[in-house]
PDB file of N, CA, C and O in Angstrom:
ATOM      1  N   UNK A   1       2.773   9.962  20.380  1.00  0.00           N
ATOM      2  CA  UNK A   1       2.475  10.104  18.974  1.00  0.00           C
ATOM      3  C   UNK A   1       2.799   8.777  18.269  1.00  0.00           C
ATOM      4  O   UNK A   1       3.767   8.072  18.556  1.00  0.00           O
ATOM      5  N   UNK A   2       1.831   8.490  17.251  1.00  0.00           N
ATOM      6  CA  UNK A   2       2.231   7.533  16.576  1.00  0.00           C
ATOM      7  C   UNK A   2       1.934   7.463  15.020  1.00  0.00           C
ATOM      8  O   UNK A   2       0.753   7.566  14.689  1.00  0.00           O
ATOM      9  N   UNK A   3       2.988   7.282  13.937  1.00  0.00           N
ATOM     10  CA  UNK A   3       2.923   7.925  12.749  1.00  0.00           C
ATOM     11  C   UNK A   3       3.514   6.426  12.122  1.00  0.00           C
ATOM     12  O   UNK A   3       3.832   5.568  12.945  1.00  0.00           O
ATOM     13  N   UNK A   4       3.630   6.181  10.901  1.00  0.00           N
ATOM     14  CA  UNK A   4       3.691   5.191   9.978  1.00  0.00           C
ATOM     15  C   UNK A   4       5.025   4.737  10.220  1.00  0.00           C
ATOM     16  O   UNK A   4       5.241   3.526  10.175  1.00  0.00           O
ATOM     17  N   UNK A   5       6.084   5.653  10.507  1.00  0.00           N
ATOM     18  CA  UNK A   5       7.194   5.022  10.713  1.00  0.00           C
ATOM     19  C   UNK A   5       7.842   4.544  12.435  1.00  0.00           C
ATOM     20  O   UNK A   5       8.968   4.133  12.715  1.00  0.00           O
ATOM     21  N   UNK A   6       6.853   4.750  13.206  1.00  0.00           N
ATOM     22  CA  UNK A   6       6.915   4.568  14.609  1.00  0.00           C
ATOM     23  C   UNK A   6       6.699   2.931  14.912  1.00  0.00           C
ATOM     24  O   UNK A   6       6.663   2.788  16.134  1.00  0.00           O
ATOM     25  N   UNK A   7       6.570   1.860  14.335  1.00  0.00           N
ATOM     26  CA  UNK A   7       6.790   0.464  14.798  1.00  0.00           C
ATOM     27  C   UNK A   7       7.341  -0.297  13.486  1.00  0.00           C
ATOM     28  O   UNK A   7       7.280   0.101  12.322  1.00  0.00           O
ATOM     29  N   UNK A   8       7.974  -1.665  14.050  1.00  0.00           N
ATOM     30  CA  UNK A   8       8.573  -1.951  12.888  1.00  0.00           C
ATOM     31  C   UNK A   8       7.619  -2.848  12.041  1.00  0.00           C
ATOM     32  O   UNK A   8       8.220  -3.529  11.211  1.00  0.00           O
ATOM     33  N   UNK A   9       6.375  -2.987  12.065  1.00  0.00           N
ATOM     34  CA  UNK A   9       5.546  -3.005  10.856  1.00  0.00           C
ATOM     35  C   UNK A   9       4.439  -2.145  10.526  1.00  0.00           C
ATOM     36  O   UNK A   9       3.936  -1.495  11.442  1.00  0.00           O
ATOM     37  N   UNK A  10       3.928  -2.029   9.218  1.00  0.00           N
ATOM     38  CA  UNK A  10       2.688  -1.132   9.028  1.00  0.00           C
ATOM     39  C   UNK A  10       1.650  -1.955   7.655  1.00  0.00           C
ATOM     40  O   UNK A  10       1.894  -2.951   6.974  1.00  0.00           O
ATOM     41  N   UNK A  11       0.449  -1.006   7.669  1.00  0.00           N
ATOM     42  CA  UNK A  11      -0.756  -1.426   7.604  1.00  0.00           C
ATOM     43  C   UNK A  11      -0.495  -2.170   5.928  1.00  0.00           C
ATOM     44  O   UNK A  11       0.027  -1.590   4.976  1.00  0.00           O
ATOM     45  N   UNK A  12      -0.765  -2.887   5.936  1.00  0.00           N
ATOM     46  CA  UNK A  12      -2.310  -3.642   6.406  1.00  0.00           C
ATOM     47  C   UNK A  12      -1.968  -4.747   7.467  1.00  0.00           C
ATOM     48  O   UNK A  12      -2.671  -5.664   7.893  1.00  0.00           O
ATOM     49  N   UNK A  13      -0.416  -4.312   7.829  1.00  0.00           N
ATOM     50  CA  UNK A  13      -0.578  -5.612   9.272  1.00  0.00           C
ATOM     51  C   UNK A  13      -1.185  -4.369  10.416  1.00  0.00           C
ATOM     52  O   UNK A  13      -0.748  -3.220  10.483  1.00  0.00           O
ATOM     53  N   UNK A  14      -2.312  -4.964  11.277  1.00  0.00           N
ATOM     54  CA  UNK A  14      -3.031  -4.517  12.003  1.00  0.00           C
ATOM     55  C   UNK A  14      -2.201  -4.246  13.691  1.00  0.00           C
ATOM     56  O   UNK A  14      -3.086  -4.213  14.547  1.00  0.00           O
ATOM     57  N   UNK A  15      -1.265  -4.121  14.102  1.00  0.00           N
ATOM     58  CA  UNK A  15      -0.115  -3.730  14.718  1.00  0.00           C
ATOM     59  C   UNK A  15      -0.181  -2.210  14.541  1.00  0.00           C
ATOM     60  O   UNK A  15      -1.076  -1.837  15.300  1.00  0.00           O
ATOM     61  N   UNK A  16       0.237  -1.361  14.026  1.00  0.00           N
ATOM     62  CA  UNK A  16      -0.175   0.045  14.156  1.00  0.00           C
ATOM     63  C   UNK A  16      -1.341   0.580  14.921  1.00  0.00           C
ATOM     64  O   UNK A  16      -1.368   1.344  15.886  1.00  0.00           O
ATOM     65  N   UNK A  17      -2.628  -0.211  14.027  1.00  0.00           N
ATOM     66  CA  UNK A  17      -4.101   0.211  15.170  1.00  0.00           C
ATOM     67  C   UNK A  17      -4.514  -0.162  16.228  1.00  0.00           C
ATOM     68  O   UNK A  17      -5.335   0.329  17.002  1.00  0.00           O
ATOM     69  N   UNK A  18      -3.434  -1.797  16.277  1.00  0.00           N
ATOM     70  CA  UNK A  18      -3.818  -2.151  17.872  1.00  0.00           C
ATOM     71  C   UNK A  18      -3.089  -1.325  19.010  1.00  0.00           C
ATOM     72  O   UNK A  18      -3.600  -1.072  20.101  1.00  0.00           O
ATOM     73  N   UNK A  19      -2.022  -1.002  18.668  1.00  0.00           N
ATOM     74  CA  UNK A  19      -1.149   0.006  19.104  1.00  0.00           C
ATOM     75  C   UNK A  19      -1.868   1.274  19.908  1.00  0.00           C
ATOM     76  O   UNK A  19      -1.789   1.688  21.064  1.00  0.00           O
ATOM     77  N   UNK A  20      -2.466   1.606  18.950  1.00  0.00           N
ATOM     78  CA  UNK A  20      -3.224   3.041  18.782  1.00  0.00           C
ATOM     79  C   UNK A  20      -4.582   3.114  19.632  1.00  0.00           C
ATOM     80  O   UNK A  20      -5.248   4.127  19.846  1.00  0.00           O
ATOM     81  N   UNK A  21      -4.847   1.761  20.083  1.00  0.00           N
ATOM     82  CA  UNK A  21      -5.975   1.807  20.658  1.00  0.00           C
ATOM     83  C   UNK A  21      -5.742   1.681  21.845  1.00  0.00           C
ATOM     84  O   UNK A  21      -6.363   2.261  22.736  1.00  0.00           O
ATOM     85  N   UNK A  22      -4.264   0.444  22.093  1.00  0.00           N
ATOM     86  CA  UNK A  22      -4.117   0.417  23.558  1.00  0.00           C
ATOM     87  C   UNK A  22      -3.463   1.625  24.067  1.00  0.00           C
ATOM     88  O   UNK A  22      -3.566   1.770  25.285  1.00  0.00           O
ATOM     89  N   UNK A  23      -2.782   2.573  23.395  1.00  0.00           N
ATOM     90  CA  UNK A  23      -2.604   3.653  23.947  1.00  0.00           C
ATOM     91  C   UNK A  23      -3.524   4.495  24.831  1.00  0.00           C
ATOM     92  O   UNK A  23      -3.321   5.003  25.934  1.00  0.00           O
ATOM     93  N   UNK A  24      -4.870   4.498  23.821  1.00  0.00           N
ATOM     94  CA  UNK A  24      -5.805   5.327  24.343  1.00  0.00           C
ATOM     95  C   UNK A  24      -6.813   4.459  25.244  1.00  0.00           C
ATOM     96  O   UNK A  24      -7.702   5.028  25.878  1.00  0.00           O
ATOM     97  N   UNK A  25      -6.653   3.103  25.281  1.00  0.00           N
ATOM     98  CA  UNK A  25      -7.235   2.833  26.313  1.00  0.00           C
ATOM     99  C   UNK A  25      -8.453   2.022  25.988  1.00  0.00           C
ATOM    100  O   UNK A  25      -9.188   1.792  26.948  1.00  0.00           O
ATOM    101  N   UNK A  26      -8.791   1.568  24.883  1.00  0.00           N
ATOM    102  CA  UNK A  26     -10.288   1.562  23.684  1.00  0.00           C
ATOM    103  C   UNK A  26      -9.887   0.022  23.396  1.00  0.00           C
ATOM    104  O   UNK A  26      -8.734  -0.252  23.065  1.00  0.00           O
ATOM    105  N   UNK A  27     -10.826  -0.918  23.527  1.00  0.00           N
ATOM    106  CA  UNK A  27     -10.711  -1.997  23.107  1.00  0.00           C
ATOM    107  C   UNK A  27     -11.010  -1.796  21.417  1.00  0.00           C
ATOM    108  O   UNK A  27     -11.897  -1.057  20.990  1.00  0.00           O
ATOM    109  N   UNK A  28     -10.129  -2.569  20.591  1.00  0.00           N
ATOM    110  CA  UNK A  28     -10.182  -2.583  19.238  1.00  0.00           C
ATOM    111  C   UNK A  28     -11.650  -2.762  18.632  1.00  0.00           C
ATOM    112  O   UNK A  28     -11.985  -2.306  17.539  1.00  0.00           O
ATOM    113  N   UNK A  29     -12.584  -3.580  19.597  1.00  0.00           N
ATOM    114  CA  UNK A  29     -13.928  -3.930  18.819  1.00  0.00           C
ATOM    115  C   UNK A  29     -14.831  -2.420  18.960  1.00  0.00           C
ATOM    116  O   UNK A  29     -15.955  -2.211  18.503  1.00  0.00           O
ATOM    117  N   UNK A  30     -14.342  -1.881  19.397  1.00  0.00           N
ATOM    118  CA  UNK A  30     -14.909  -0.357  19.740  1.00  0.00           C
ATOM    119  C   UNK A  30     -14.392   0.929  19.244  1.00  0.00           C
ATOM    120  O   UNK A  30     -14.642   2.105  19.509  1.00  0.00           O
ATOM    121  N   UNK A  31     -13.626   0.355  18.477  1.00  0.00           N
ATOM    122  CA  UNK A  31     -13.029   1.217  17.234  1.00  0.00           C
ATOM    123  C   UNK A  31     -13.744   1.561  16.390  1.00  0.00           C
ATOM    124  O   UNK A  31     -14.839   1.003  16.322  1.00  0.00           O
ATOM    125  N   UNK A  32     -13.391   2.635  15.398  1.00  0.00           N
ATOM    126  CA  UNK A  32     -13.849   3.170  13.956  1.00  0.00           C
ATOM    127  C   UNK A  32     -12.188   3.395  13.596  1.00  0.00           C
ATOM    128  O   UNK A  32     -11.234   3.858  14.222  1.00  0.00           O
ATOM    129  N   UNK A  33     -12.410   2.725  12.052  1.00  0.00           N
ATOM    130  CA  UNK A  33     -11.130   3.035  11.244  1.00  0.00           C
ATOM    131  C   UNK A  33     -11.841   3.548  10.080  1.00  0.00           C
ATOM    132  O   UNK A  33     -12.835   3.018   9.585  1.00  0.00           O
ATOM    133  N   UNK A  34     -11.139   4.856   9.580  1.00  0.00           N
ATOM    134  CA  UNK A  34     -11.538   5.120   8.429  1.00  0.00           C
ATOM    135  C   UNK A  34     -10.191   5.140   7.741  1.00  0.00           C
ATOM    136  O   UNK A  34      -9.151   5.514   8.285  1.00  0.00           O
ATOM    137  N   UNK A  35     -10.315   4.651   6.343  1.00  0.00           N
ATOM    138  CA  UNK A  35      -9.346   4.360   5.605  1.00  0.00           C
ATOM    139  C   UNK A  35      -9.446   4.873   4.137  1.00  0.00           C
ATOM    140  O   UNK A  35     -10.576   4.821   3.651  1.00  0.00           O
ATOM    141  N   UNK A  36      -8.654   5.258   3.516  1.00  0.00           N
ATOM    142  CA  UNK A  36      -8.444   5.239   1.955  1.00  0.00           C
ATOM    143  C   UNK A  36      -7.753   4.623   0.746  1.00  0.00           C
ATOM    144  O   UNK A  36      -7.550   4.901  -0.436  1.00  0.00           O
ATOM    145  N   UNK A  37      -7.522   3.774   1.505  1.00  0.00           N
ATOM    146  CA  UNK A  37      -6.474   2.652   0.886  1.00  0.00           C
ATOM    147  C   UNK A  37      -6.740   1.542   1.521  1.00  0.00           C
ATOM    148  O   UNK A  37      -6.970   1.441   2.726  1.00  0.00           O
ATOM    149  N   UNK A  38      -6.702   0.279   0.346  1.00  0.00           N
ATOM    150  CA  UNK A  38      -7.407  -0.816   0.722  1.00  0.00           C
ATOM    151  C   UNK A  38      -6.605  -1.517   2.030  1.00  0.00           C
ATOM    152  O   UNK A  38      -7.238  -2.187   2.845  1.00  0.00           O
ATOM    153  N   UNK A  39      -4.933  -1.268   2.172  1.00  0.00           N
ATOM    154  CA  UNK A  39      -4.328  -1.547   3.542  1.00  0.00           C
ATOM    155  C   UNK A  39      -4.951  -1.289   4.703  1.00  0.00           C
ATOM    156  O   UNK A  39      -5.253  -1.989   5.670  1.00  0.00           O
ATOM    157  N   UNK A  40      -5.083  -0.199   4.441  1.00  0.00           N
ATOM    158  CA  UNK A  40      -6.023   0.944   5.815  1.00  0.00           C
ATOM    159  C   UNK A  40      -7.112  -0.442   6.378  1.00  0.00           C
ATOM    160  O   UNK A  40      -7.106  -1.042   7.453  1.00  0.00           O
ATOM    161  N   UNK A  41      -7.954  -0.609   5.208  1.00  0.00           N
ATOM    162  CA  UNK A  41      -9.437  -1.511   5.768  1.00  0.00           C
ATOM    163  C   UNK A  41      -9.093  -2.868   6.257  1.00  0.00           C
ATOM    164  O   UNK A  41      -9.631  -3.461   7.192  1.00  0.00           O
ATOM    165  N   UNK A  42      -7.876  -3.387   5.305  1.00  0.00           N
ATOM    166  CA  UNK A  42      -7.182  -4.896   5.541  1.00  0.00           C
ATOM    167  C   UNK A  42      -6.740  -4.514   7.000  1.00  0.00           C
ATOM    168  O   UNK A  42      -6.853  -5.433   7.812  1.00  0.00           O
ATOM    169  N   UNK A  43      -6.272  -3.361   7.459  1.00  0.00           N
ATOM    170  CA  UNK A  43      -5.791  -3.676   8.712  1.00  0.00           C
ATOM    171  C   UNK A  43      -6.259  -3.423   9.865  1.00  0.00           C
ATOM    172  O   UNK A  43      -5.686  -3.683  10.923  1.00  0.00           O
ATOM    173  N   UNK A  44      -7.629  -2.752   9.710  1.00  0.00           N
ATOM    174  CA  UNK A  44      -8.734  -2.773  10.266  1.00  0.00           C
ATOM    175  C   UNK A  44      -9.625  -3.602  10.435  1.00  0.00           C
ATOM    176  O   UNK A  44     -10.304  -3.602  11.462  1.00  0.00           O
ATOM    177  N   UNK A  45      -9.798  -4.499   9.423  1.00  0.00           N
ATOM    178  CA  UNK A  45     -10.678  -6.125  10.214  1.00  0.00           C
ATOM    179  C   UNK A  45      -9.373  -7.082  10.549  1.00  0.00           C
ATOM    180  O   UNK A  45      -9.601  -8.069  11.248  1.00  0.00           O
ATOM    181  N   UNK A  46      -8.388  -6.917  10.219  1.00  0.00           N
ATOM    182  CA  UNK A  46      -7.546  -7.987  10.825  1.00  0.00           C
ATOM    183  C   UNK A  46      -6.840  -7.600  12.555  1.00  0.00           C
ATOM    184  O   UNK A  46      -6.166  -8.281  13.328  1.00  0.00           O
ATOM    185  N   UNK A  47      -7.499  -5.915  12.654  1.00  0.00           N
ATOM    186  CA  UNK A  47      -7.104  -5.672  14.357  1.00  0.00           C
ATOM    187  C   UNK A  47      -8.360  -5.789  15.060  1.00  0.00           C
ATOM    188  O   UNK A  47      -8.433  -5.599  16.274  1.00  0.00           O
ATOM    189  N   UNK A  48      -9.919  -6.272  13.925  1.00  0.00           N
ATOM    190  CA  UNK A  48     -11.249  -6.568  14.282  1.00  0.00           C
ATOM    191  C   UNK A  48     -12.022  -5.076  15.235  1.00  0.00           C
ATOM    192  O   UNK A  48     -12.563  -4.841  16.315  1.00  0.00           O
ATOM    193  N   UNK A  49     -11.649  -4.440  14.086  1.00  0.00           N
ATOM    194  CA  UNK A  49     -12.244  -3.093  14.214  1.00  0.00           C
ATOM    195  C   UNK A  49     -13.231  -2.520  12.480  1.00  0.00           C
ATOM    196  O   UNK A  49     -12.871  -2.718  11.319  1.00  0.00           O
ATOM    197  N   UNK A  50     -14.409  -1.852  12.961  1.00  0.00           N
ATOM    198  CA  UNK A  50     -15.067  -1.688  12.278  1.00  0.00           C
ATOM    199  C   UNK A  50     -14.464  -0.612  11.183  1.00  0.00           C
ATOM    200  O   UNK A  50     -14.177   0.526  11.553  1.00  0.00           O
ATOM    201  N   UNK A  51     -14.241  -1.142   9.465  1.00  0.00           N
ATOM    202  CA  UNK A  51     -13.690  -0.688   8.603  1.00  0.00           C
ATOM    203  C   UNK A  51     -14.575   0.535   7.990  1.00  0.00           C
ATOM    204  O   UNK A  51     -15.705   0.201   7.636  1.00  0.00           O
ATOM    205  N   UNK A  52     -14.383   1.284   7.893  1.00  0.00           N
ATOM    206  CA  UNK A  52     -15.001   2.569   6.821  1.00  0.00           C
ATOM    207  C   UNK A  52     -13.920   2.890   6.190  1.00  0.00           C
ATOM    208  O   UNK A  52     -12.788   3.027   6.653  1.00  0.00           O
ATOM    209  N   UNK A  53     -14.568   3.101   4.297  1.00  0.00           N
ATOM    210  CA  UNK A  53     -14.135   3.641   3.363  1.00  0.00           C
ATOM    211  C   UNK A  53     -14.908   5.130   3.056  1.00  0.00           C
ATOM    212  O   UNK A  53     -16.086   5.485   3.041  1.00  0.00           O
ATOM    213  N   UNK A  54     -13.471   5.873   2.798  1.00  0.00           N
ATOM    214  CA  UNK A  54     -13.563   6.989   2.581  1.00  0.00           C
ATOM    215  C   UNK A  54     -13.783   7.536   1.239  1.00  0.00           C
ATOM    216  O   UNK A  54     -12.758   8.110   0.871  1.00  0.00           O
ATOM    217  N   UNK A  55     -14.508   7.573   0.561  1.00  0.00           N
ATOM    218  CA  UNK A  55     -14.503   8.033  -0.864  1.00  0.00           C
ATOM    219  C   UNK A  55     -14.071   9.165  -1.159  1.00  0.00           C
ATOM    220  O   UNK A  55     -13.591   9.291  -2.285  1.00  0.00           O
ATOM    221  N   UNK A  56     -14.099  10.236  -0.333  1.00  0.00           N
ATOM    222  CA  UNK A  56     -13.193  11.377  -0.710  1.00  0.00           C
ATOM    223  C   UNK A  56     -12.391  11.441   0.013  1.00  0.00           C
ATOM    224  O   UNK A  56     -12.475  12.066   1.070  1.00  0.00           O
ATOM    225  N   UNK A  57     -10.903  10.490  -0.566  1.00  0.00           N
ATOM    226  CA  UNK A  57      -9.200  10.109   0.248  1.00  0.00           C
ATOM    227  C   UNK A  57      -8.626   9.938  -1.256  1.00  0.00           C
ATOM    228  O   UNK A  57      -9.120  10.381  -2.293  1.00  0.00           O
ATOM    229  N   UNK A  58      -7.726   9.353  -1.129  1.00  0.00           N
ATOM    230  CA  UNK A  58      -6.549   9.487  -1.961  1.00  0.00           C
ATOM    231  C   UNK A  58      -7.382   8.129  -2.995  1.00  0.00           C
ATOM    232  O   UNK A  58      -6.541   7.438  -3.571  1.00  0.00           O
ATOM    233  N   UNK A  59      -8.403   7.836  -3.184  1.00  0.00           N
ATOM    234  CA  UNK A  59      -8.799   7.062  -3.869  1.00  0.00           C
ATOM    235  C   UNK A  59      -8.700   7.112  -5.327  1.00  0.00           C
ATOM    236  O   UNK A  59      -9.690   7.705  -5.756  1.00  0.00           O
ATOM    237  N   UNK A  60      -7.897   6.728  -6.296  1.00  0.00           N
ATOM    238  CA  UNK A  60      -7.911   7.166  -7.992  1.00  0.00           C
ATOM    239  C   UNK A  60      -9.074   6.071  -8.698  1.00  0.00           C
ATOM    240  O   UNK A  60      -9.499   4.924  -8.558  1.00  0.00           O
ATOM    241  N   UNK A  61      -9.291   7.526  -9.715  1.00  0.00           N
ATOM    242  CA  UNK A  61     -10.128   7.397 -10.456  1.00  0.00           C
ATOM    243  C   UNK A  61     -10.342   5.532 -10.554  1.00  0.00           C
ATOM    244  O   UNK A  61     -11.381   4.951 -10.238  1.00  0.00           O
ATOM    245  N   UNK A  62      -9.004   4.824 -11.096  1.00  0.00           N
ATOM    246  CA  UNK A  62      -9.109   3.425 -11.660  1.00  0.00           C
ATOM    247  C   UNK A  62      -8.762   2.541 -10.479  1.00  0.00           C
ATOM    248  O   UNK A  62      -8.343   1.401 -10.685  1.00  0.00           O
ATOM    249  N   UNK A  63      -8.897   2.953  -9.406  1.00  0.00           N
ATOM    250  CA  UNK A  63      -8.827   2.138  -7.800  1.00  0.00           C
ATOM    251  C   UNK A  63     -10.155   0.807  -8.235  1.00  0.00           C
ATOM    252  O   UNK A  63     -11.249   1.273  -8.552  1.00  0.00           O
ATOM    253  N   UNK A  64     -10.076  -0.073  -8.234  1.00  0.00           N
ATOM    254  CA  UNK A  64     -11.362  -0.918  -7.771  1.00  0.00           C
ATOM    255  C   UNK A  64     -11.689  -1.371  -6.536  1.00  0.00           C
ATOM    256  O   UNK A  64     -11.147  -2.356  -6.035  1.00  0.00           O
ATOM    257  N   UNK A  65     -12.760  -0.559  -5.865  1.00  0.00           N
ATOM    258  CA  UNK A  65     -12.959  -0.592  -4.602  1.00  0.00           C
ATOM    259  C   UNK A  65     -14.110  -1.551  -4.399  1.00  0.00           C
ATOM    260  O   UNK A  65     -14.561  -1.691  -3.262  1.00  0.00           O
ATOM    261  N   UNK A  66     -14.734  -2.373  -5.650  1.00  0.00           N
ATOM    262  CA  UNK A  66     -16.014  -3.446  -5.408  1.00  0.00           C
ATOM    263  C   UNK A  66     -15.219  -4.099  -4.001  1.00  0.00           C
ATOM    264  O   UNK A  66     -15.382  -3.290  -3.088  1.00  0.00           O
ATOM    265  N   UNK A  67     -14.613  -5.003  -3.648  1.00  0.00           N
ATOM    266  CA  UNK A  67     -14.334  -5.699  -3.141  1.00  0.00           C
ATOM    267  C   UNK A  67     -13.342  -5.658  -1.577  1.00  0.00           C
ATOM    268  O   UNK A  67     -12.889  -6.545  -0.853  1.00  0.00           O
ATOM    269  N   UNK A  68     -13.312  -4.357  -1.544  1.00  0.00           N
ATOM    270  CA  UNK A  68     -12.946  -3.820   0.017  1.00  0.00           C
ATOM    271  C   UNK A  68     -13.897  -4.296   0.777  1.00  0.00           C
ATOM    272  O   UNK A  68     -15.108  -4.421   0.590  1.00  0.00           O
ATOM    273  N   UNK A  69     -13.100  -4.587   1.798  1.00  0.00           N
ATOM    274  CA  UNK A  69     -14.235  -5.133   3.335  1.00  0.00           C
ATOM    275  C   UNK A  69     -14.607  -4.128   4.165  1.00  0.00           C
ATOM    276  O   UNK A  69     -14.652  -4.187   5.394  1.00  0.00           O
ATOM    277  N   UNK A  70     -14.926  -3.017   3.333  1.00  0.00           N
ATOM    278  CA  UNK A  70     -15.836  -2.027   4.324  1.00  0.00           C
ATOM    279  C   UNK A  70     -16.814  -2.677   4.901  1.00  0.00           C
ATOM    280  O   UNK A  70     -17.224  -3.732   4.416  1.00  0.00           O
ATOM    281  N   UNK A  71     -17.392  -2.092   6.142  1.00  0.00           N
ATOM    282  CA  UNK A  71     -18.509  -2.361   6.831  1.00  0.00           C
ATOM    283  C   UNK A  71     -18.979  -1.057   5.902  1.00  0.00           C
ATOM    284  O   UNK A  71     -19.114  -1.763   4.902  1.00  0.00           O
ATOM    285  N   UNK A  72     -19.249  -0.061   5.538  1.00  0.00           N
ATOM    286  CA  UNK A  72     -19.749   0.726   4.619  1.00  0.00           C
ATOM    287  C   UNK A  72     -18.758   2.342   4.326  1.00  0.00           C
ATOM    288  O   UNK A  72     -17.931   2.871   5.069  1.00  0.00           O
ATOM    289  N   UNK A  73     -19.252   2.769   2.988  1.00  0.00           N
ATOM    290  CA  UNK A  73     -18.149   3.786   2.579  1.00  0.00           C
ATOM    291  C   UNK A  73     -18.851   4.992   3.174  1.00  0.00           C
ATOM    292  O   UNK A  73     -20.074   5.107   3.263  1.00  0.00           O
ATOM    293  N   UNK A  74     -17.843   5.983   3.618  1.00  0.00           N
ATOM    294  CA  UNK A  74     -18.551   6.899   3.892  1.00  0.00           C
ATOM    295  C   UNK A  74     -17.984   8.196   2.510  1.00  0.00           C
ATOM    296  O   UNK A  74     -16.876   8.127   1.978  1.00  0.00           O
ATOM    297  N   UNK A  75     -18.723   8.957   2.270  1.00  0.00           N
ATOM    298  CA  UNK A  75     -19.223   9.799   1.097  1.00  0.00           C
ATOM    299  C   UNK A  75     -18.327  11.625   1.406  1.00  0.00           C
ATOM    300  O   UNK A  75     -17.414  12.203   0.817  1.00  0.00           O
ATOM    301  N   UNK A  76     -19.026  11.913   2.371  1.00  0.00           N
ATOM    302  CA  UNK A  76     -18.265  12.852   2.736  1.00  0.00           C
ATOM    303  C   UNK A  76     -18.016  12.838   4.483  1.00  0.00           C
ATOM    304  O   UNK A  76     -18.696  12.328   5.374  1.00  0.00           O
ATOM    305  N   UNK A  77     -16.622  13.701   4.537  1.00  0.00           N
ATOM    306  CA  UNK A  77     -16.788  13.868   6.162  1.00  0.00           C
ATOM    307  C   UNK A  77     -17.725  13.655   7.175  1.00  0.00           C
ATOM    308  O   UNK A  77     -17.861  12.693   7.931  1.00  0.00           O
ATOM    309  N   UNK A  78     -18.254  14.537   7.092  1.00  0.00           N
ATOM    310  CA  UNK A  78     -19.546  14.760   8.076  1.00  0.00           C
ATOM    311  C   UNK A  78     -20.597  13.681   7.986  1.00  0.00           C
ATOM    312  O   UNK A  78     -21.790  13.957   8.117  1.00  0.00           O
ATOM    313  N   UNK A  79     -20.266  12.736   7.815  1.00  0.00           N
ATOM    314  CA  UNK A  79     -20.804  10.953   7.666  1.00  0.00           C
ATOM    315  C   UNK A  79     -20.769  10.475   8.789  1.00  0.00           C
ATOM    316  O   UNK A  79     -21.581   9.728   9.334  1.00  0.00           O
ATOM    317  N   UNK A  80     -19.785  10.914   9.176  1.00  0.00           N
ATOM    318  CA  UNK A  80     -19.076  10.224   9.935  1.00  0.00           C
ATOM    319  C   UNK A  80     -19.489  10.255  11.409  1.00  0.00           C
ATOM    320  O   UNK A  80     -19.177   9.295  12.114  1.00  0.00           O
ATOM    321  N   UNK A  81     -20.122  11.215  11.894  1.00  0.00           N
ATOM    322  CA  UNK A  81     -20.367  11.852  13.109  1.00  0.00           C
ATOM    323  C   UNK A  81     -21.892  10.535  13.305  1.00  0.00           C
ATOM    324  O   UNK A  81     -22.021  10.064  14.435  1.00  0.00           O
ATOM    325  N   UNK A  82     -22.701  10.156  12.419  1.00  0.00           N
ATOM    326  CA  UNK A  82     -23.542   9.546  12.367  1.00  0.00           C
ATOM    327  C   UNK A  82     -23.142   8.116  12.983  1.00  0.00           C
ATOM    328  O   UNK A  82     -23.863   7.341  13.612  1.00  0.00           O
ATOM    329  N   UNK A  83     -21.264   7.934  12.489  1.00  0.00           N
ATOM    330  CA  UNK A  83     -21.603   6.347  12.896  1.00  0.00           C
ATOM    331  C   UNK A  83     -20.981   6.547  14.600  1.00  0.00           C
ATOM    332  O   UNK A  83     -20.951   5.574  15.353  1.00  0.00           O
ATOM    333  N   UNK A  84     -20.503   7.953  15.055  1.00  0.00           N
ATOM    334  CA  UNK A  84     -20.314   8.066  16.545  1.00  0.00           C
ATOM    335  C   UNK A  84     -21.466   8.586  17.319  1.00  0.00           C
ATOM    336  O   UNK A  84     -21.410   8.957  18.491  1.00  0.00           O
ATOM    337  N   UNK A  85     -22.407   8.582  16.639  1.00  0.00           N
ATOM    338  CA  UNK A  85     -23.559   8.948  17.745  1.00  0.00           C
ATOM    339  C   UNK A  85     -23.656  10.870  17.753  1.00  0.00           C
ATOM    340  O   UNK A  85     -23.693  11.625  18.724  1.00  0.00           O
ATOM    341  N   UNK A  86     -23.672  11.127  16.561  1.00  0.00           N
ATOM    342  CA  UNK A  86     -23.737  12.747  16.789  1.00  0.00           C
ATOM    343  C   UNK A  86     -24.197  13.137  15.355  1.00  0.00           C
ATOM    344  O   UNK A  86     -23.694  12.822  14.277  1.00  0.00           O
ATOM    345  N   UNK A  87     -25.298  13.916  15.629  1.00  0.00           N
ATOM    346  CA  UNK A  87     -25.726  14.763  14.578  1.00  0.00           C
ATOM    347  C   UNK A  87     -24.743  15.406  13.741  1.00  0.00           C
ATOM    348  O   UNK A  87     -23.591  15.629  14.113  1.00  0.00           O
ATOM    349  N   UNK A  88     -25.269  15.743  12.452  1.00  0.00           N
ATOM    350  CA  UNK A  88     -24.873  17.267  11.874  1.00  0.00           C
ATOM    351  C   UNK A  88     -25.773  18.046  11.374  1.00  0.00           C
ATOM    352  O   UNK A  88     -25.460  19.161  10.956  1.00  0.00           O
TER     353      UNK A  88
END
């Protein structure tokens, strides 16, 4: 298991997801990160894994999200299955 307080740094240093990938075995460029917080995405192109923003996450109303390095936002859940190769 690995949770926010399990290494001694966290996101947006990209150390958590590289973590998370070599666990499972997944080279980082073959990742999907979805994020709701602009850390989340910062630490997703800096572990050079493909960033998605979540628009329905903890995002507030007065967040300015112009300038996140999404590769693109996704809208609702079930978005998502599209960028792994699966219908809904």
């Amino acid at each position: 298991m690995l949770s926010g307080d399990s290494l001694p740094l966290r996101k947006p240093d990209p150390l958590p997801l590289l973590t998370a990938a070599q666990r499972i075995g997944i080279q980082p460029a073959r990742c999907l990160y979805l994020g709701d917080a602009l850390r989340d995405v910062q630490a997703a192109r800096a572990a050079n894994m493909v960033a998605l923003g979540a628009r329905f996450g903890y995002i507030g109303a007065h967040d300015d999200v112009a300038d996140w390095p999404v590769t693109a936002w996704i809208e609702q859940p079930l978005e998502l299955l599209g960028w792994v190769g699966l219908r809904h």
